[in-house]
Biopython code that builds the backbone (N, CA, C, O; Angstrom):
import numpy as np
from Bio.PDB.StructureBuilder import StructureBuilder

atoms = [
    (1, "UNK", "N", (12.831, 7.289, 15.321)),
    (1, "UNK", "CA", (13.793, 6.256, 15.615)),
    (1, "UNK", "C", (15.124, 6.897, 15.962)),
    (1, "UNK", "O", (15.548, 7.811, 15.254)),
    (2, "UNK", "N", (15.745, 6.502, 16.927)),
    (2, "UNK", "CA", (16.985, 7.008, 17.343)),
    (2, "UNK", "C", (18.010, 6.162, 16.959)),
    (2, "UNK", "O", (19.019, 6.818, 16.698)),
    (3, "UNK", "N", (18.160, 4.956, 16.818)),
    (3, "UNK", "CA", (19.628, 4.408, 16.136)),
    (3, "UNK", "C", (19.646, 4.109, 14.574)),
    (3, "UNK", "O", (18.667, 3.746, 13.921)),
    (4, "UNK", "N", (20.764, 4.296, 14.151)),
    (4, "UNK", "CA", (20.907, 4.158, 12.923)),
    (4, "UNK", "C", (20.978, 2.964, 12.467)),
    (4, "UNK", "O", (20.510, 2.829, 11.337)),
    (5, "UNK", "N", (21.487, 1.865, 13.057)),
    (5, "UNK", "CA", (21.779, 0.715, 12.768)),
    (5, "UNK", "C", (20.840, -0.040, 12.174)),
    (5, "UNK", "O", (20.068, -0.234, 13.113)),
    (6, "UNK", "N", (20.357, -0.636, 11.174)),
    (6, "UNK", "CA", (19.528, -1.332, 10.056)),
    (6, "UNK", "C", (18.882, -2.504, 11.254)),
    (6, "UNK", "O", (17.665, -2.644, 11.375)),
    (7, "UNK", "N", (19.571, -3.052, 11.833)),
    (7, "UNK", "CA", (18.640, -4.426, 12.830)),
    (7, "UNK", "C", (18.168, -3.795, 13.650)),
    (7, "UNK", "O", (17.113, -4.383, 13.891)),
    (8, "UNK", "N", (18.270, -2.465, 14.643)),
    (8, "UNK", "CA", (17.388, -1.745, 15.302)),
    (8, "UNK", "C", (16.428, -0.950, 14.545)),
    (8, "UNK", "O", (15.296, -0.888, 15.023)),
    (9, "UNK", "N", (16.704, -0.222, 13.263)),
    (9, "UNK", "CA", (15.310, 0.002, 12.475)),
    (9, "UNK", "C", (14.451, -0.828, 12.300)),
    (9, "UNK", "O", (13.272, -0.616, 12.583)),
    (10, "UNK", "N", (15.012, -2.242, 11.656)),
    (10, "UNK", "CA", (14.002, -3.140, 10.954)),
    (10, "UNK", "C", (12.922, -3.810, 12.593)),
    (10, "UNK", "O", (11.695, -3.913, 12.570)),
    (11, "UNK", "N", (13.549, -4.058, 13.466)),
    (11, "UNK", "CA", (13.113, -3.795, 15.058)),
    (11, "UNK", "C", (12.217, -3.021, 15.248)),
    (11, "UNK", "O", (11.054, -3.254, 15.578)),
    (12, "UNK", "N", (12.762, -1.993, 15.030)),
    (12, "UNK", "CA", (11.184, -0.872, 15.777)),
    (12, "UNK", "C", (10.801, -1.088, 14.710)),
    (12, "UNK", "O", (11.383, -2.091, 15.125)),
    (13, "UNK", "N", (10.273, -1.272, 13.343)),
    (13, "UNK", "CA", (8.907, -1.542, 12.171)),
    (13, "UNK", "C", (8.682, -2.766, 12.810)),
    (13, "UNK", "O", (8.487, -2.523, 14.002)),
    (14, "UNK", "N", (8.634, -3.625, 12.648)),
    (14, "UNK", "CA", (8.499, -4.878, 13.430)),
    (14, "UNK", "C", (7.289, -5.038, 14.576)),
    (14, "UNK", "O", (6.121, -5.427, 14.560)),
    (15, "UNK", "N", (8.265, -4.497, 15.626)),
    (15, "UNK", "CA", (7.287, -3.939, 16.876)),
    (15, "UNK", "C", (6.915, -2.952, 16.677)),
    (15, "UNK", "O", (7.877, -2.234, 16.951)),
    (16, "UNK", "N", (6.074, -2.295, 16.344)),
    (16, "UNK", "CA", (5.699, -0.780, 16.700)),
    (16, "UNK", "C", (4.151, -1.139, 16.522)),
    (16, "UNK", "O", (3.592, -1.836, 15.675)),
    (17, "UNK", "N", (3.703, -0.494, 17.504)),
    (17, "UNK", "CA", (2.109, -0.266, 17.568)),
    (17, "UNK", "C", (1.239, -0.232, 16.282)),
    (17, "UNK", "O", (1.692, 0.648, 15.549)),
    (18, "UNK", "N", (0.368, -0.732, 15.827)),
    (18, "UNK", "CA", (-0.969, -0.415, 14.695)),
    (18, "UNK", "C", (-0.822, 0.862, 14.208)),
    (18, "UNK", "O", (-0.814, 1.321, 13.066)),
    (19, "UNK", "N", (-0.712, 1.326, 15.260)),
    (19, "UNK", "CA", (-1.252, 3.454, 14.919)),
    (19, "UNK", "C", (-0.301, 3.561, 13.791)),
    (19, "UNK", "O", (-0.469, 3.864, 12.610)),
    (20, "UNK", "N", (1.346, 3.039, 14.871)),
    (20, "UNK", "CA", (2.347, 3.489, 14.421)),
    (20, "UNK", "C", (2.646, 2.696, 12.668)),
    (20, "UNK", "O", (3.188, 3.322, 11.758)),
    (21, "UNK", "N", (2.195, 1.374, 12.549)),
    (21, "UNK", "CA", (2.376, 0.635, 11.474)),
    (21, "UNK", "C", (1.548, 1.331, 10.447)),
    (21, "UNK", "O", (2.045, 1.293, 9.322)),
    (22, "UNK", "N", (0.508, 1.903, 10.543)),
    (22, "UNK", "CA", (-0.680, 2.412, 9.398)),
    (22, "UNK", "C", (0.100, 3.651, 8.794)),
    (22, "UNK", "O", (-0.199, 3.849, 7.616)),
    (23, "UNK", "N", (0.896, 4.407, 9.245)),
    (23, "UNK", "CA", (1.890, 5.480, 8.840)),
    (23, "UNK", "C", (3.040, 4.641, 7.325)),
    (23, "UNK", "O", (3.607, 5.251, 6.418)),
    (24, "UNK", "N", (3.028, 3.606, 7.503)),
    (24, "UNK", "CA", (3.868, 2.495, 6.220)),
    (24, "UNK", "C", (3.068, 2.018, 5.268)),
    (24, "UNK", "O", (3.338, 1.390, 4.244)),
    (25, "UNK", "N", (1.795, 2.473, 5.824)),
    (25, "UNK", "CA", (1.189, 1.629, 4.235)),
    (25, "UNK", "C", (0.784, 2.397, 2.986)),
    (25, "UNK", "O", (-0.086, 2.003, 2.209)),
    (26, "UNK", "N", (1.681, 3.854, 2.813)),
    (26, "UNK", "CA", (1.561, 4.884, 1.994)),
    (26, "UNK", "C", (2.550, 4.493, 1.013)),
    (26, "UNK", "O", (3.727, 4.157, 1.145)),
    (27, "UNK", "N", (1.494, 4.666, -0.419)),
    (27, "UNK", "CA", (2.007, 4.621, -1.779)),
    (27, "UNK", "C", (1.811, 5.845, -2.387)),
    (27, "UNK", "O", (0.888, 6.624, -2.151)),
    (28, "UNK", "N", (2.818, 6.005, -3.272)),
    (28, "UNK", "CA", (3.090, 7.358, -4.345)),
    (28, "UNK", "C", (1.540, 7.329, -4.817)),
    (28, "UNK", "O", (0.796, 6.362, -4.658)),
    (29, "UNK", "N", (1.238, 8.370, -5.334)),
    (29, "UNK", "CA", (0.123, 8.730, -6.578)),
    (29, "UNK", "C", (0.430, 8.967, -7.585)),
    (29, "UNK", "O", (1.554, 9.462, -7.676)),
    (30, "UNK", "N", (-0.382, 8.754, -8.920)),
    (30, "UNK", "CA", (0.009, 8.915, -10.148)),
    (30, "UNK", "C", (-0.357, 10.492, -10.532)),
    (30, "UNK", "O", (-1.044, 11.283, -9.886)),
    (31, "UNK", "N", (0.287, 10.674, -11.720)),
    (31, "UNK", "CA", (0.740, 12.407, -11.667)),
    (31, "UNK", "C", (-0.956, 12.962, -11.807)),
    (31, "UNK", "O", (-0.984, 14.178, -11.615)),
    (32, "UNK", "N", (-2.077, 12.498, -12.033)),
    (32, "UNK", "CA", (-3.007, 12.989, -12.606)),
    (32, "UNK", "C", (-3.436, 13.236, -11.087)),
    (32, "UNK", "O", (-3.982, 14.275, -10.714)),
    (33, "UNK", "N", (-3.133, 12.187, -10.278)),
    (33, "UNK", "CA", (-3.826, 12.661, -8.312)),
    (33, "UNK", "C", (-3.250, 13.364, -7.933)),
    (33, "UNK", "O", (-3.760, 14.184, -7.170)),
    (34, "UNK", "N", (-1.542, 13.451, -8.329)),
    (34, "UNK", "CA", (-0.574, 14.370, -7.393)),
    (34, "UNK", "C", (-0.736, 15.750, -7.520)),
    (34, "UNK", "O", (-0.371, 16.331, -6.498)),
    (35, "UNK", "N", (-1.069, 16.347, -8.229)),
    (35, "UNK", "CA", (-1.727, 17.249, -8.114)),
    (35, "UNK", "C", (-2.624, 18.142, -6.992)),
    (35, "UNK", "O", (-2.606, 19.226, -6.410)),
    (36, "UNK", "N", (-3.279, 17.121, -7.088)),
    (36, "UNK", "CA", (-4.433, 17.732, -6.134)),
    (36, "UNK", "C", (-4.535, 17.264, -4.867)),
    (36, "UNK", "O", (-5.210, 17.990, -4.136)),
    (37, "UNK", "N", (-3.927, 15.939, -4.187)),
    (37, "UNK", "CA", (-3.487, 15.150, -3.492)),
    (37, "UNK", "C", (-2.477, 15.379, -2.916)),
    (37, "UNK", "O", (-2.648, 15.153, -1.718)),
    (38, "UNK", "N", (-1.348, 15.762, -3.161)),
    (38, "UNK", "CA", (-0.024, 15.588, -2.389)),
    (38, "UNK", "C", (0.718, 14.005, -3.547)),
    (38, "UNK", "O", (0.339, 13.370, -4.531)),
    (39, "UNK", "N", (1.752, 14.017, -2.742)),
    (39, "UNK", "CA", (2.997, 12.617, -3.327)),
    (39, "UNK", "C", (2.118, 11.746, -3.198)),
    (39, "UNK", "O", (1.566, 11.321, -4.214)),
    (40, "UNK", "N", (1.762, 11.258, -1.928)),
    (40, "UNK", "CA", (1.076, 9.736, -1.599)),
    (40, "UNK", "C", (0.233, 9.757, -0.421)),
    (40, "UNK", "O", (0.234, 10.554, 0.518)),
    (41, "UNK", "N", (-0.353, 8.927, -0.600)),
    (41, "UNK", "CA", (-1.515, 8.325, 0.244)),
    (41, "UNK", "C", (-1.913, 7.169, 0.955)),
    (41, "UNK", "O", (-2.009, 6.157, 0.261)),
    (42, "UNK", "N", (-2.153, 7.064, 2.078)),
    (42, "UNK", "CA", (-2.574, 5.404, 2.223)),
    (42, "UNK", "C", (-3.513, 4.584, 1.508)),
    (42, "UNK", "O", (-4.589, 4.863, 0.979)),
    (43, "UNK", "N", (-2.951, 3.647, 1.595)),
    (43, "UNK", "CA", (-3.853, 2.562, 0.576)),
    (43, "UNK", "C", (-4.966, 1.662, 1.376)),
    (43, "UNK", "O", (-4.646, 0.906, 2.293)),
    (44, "UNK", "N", (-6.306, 1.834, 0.920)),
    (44, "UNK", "CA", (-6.949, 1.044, 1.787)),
    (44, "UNK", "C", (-8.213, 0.156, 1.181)),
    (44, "UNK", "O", (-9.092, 0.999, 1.361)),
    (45, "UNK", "N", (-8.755, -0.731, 0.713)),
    (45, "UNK", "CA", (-9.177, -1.231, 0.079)),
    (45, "UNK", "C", (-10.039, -1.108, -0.576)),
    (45, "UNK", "O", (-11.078, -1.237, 0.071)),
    (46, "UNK", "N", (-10.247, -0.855, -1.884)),
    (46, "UNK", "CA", (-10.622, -0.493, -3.308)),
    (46, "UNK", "C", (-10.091, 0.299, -3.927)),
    (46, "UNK", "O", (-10.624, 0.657, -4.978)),
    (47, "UNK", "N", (-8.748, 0.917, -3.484)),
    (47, "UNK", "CA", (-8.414, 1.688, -4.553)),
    (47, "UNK", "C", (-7.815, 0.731, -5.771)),
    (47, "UNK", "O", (-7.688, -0.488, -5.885)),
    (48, "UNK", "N", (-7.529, 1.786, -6.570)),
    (48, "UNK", "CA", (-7.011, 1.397, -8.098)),
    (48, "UNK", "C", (-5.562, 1.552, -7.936)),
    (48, "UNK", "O", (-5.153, 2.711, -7.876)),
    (49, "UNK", "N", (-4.645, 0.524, -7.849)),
    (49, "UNK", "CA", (-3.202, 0.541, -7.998)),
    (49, "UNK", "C", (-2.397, 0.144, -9.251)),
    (49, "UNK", "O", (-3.129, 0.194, -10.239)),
    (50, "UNK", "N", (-1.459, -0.136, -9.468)),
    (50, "UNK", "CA", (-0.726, -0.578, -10.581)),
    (50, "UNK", "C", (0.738, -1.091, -9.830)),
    (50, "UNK", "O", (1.404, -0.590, -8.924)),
    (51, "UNK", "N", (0.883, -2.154, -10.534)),
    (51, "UNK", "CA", (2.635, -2.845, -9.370)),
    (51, "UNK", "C", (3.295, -2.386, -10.421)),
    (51, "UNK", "O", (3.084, -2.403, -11.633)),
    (52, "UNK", "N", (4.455, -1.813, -9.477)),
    (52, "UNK", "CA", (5.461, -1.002, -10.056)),
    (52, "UNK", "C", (6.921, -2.098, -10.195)),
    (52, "UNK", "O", (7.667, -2.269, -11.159)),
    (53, "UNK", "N", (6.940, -2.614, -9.038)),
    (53, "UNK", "CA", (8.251, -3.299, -8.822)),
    (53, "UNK", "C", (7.758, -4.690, -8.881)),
    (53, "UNK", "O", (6.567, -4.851, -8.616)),
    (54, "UNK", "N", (8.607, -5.918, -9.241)),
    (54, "UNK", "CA", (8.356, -7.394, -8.378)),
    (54, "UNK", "C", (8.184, -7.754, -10.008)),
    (54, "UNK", "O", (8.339, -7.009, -10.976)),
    (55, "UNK", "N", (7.849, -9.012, -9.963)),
    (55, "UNK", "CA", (7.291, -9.650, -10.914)),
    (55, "UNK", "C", (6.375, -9.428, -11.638)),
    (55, "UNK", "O", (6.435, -9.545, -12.862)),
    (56, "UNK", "N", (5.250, -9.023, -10.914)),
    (56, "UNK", "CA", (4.180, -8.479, -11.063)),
    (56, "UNK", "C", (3.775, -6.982, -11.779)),
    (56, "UNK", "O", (2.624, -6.594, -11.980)),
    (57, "UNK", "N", (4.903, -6.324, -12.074)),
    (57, "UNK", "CA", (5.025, -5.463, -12.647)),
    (57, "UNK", "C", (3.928, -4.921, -13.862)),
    (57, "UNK", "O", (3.604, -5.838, -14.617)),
    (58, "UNK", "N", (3.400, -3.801, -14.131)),
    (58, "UNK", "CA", (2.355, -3.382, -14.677)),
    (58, "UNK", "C", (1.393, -4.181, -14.730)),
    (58, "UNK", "O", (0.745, -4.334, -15.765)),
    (59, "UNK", "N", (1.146, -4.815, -13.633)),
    (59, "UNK", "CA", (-0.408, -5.367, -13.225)),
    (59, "UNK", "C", (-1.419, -4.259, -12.559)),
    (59, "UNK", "O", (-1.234, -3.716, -11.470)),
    (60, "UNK", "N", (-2.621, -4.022, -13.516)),
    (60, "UNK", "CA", (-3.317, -2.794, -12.664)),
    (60, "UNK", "C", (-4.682, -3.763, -11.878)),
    (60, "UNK", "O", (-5.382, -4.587, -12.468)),
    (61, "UNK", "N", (-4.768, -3.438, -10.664)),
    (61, "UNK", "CA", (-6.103, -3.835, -10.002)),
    (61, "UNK", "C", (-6.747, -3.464, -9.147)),
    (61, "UNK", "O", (-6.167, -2.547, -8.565)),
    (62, "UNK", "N", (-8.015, -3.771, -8.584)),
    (62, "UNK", "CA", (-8.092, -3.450, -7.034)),
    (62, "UNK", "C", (-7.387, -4.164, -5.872)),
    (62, "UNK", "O", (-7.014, -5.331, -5.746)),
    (63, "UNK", "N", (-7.308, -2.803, -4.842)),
    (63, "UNK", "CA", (-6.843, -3.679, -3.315)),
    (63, "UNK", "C", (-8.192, -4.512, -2.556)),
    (63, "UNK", "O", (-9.252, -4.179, -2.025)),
    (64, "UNK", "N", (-7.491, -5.739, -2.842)),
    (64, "UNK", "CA", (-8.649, -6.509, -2.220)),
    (64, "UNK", "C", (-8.595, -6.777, -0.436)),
    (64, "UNK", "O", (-9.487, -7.108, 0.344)),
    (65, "UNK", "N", (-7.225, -6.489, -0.235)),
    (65, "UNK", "CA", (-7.223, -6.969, 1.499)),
    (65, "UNK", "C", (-5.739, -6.067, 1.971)),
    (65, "UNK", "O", (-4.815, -6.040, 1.158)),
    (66, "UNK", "N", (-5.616, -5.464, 3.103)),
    (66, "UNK", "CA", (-4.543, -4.933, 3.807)),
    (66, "UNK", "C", (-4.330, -5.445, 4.694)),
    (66, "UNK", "O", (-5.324, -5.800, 5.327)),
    (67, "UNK", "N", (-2.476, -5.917, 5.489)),
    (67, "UNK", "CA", (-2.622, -6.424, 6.782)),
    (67, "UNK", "C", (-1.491, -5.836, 7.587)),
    (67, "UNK", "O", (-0.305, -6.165, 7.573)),
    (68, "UNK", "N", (-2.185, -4.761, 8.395)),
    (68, "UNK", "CA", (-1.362, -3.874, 9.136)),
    (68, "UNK", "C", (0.067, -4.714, 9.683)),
    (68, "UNK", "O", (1.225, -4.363, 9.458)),
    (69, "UNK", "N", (-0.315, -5.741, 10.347)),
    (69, "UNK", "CA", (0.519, -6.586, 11.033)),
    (69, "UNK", "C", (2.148, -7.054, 9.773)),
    (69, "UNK", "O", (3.305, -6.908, 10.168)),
    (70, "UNK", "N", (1.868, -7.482, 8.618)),
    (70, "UNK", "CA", (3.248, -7.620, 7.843)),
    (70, "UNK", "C", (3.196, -6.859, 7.382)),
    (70, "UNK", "O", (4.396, -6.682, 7.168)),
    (71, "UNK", "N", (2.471, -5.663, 6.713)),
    (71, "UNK", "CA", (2.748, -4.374, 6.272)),
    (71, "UNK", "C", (2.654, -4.585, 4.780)),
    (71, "UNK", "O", (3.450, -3.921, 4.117)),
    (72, "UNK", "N", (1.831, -5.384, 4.125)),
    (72, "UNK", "CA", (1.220, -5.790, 2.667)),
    (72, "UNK", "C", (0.050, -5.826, 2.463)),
    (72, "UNK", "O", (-0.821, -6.011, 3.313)),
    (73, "UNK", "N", (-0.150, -5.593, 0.915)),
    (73, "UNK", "CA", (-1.678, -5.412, 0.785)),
    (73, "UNK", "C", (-2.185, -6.761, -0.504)),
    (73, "UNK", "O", (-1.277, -7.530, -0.819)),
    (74, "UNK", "N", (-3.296, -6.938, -1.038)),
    (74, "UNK", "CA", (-3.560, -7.791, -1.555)),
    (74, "UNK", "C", (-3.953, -7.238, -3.133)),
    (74, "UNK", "O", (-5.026, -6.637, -3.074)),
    (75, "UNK", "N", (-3.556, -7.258, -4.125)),
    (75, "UNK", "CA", (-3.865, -6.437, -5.127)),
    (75, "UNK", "C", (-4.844, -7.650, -6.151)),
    (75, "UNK", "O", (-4.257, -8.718, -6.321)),
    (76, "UNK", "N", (-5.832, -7.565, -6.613)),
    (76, "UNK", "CA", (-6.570, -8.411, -7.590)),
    (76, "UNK", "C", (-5.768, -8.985, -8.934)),
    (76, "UNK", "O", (-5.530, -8.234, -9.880)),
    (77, "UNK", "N", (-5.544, -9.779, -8.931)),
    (77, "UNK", "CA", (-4.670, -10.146, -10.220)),
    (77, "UNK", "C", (-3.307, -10.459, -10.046)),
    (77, "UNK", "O", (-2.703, -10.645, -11.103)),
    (78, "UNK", "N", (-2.652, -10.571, -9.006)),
    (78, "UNK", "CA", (-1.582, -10.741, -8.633)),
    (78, "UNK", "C", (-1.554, -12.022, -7.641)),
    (78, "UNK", "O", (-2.041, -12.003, -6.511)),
    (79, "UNK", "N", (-0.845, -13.255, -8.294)),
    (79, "UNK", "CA", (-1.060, -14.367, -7.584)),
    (79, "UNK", "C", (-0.043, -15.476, -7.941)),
    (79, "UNK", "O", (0.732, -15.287, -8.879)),
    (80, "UNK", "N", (-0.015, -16.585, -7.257)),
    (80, "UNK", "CA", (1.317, -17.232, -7.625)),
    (80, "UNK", "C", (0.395, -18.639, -7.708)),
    (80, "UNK", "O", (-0.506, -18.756, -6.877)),
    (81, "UNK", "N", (0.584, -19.604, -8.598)),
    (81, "UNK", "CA", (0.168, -21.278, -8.602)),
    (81, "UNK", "C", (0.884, -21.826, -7.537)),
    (81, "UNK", "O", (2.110, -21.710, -7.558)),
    (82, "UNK", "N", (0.139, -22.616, -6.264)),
    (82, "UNK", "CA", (1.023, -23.539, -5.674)),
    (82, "UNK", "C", (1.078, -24.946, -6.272)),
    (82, "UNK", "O", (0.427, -25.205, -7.284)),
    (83, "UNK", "N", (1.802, -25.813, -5.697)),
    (83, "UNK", "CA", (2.061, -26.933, -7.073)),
    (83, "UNK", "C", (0.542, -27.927, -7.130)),
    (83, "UNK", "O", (0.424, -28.745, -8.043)),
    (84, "UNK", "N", (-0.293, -27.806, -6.341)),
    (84, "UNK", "CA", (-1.638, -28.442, -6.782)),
    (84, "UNK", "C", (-2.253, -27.811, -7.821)),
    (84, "UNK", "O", (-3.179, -28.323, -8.450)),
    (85, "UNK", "N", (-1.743, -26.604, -8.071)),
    (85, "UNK", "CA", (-2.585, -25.659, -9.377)),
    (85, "UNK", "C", (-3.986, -24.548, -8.660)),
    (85, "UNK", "O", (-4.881, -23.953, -9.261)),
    (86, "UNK", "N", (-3.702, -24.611, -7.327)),
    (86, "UNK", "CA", (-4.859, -23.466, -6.552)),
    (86, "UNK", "C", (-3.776, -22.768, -6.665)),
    (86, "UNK", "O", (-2.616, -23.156, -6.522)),
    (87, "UNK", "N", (-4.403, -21.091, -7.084)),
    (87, "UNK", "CA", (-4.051, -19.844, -7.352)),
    (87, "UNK", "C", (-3.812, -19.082, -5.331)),
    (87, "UNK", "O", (-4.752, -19.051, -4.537)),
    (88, "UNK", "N", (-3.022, -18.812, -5.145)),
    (88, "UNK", "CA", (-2.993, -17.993, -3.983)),
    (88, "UNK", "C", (-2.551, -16.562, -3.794)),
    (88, "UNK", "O", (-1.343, -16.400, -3.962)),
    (89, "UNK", "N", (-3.190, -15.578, -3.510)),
    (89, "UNK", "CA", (-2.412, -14.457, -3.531)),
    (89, "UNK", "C", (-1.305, -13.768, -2.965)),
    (89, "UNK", "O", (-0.825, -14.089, -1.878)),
    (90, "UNK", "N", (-0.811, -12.674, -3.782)),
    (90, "UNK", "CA", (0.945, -12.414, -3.009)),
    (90, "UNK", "C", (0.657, -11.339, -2.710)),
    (90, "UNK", "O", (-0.022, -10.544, -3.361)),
    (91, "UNK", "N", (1.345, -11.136, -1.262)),
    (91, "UNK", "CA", (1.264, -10.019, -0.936)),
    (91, "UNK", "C", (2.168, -9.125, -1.612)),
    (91, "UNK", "O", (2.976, -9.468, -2.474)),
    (92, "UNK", "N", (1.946, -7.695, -1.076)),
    (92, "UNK", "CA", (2.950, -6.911, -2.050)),
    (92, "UNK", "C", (3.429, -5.387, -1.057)),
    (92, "UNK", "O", (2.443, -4.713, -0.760)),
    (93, "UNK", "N", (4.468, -4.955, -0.669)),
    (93, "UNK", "CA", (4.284, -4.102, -0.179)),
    (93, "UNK", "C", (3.655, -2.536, -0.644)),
    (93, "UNK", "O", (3.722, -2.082, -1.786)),
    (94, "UNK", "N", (3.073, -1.893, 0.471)),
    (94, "UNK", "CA", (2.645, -0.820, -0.608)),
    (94, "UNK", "C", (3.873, 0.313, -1.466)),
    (94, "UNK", "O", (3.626, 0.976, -2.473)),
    (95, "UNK", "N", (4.852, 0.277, -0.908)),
    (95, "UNK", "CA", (5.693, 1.540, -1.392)),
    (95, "UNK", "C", (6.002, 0.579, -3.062)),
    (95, "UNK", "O", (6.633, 1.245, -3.882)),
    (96, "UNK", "N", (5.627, -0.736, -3.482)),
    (96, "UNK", "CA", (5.930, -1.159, -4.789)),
    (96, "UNK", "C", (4.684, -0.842, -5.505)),
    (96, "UNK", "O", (4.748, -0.870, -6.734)),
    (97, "UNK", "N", (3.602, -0.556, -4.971)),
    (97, "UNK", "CA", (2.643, 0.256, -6.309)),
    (97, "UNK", "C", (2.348, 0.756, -6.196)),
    (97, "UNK", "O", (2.176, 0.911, -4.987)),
    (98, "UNK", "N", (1.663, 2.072, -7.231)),
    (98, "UNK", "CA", (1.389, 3.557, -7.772)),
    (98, "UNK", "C", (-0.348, 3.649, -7.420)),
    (98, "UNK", "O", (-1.155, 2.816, -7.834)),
    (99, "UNK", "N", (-0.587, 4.450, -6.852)),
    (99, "UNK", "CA", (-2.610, 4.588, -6.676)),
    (99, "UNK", "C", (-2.545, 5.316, -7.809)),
    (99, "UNK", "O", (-1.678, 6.159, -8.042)),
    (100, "UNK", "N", (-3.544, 4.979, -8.606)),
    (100, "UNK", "CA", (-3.875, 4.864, -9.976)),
    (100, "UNK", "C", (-5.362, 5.852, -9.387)),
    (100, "UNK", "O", (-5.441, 6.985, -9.861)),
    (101, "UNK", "N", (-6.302, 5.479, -8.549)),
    (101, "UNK", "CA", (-7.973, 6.020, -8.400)),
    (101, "UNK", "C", (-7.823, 5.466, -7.142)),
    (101, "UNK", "O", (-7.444, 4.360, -6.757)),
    (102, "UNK", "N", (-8.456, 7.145, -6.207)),
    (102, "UNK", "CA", (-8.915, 6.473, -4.962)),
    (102, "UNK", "C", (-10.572, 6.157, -4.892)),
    (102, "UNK", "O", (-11.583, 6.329, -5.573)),
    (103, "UNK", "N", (-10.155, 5.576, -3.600)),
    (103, "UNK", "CA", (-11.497, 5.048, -3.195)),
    (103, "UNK", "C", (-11.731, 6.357, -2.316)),
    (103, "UNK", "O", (-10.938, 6.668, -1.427)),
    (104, "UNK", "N", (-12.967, 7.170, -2.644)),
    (104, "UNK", "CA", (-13.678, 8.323, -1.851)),
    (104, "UNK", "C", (-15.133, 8.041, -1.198)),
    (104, "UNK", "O", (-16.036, 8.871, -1.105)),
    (105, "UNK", "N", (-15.172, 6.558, -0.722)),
    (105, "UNK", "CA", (-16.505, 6.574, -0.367)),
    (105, "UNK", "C", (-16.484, 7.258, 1.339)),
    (105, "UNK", "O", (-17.520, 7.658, 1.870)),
    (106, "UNK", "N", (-15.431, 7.286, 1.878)),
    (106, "UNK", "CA", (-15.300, 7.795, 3.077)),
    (106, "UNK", "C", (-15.337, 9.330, 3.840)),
    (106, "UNK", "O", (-14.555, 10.029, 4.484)),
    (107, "UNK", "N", (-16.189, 9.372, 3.546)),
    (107, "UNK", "CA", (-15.876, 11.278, 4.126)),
    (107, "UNK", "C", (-14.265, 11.756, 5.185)),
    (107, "UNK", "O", (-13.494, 12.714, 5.119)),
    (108, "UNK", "N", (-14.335, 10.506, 6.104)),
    (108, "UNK", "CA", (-12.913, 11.436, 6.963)),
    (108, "UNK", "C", (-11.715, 11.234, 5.623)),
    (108, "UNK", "O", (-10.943, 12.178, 5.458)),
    (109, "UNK", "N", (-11.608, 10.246, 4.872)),
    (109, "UNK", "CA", (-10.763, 10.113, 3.864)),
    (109, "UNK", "C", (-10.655, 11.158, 3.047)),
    (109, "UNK", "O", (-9.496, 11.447, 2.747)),
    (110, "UNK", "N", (-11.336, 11.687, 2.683)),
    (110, "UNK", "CA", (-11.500, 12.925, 2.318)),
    (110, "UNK", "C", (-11.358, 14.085, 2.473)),
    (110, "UNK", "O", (-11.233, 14.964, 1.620)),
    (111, "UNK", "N", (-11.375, 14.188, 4.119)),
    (111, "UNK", "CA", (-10.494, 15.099, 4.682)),
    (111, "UNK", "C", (-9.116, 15.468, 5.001)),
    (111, "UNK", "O", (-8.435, 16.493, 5.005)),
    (112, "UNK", "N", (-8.899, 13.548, 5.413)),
    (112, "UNK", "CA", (-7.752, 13.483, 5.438)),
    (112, "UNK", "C", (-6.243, 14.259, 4.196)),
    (112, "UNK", "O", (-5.174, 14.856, 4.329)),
    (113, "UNK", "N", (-7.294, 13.615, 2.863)),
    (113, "UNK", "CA", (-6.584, 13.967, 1.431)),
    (113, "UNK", "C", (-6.439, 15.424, 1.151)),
    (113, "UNK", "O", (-5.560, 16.053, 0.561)),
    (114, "UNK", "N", (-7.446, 15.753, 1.687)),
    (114, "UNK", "CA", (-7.737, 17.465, 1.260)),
    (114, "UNK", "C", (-6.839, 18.557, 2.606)),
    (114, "UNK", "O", (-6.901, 19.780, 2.487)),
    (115, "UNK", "N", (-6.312, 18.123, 3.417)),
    (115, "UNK", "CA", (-5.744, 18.634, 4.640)),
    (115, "UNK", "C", (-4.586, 19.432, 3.816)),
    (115, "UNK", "O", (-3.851, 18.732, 3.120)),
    (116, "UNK", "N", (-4.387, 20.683, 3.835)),
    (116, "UNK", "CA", (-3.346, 21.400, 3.855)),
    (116, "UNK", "C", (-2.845, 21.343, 2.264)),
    (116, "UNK", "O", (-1.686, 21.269, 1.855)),
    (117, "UNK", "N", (-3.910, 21.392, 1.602)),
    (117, "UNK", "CA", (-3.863, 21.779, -0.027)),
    (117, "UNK", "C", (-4.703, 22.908, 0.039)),
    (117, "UNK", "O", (-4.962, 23.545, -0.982)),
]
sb = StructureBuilder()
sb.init_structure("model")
sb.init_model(0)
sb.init_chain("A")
sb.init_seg("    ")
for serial, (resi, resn, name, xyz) in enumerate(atoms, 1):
    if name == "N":
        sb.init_residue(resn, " ", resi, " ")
    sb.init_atom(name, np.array(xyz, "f"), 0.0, 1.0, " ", f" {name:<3s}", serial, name[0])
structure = sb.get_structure()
């Protein structure tokens, strides 16, 4: 990004290509991954998180859904009553929770994690 100005940042996240949006959906790791992992990782559905920030705070669950497009993920257990009393879920961004356990069923994921350790 070339301007500094906060309404041209929040602009280019906004618009910016898929490729470019999947680079934002990286959360810290907890000290037992960082290790062997690096700081953080993308989050992609089933890992084990914990909400760090929001209301929701020390809620641990799985990621049940990601949506490149607003840049939130769906964590299990994290949900708000609308006034009929159906439960709906909140999104959450990822930089507000900690990956607790990844999901390794993916071999390139695996590579990805293991790159330059």
């Amino acid at each position: 990004m070339v301007s500094k100005q906060p309404r041209k940042q929040r602009k280019a996240r906004y618009e910016a290509p898929l490729h470019m949006k999947q680079k934002y959906m990286a959360a810290p790791l907890s000290k037992a991954l960082r290790g062997k992992y690096g700081r953080s990782a993308n989050v992609i559905v089933g890992d084990t998180v914990i909400v760090m920030r929001g209301d929701h705070a020390g809620t641990k669950g799985k990621v049940e859904a990601l949506s490149l497009k607003s840049g939130t993920i769906v964590v299990e257990g994290v949900s708000v009553s609308k006034v009929d009393g159906t439960e709906v879920p909140r999104p959450i961004y990822p930089s507000n929770v900690m990956i607790t356990s990844l999901e390794m069923n993916d071999k390139h994921r695996d590579s990805i994690l293991s790159r330059g350790r």
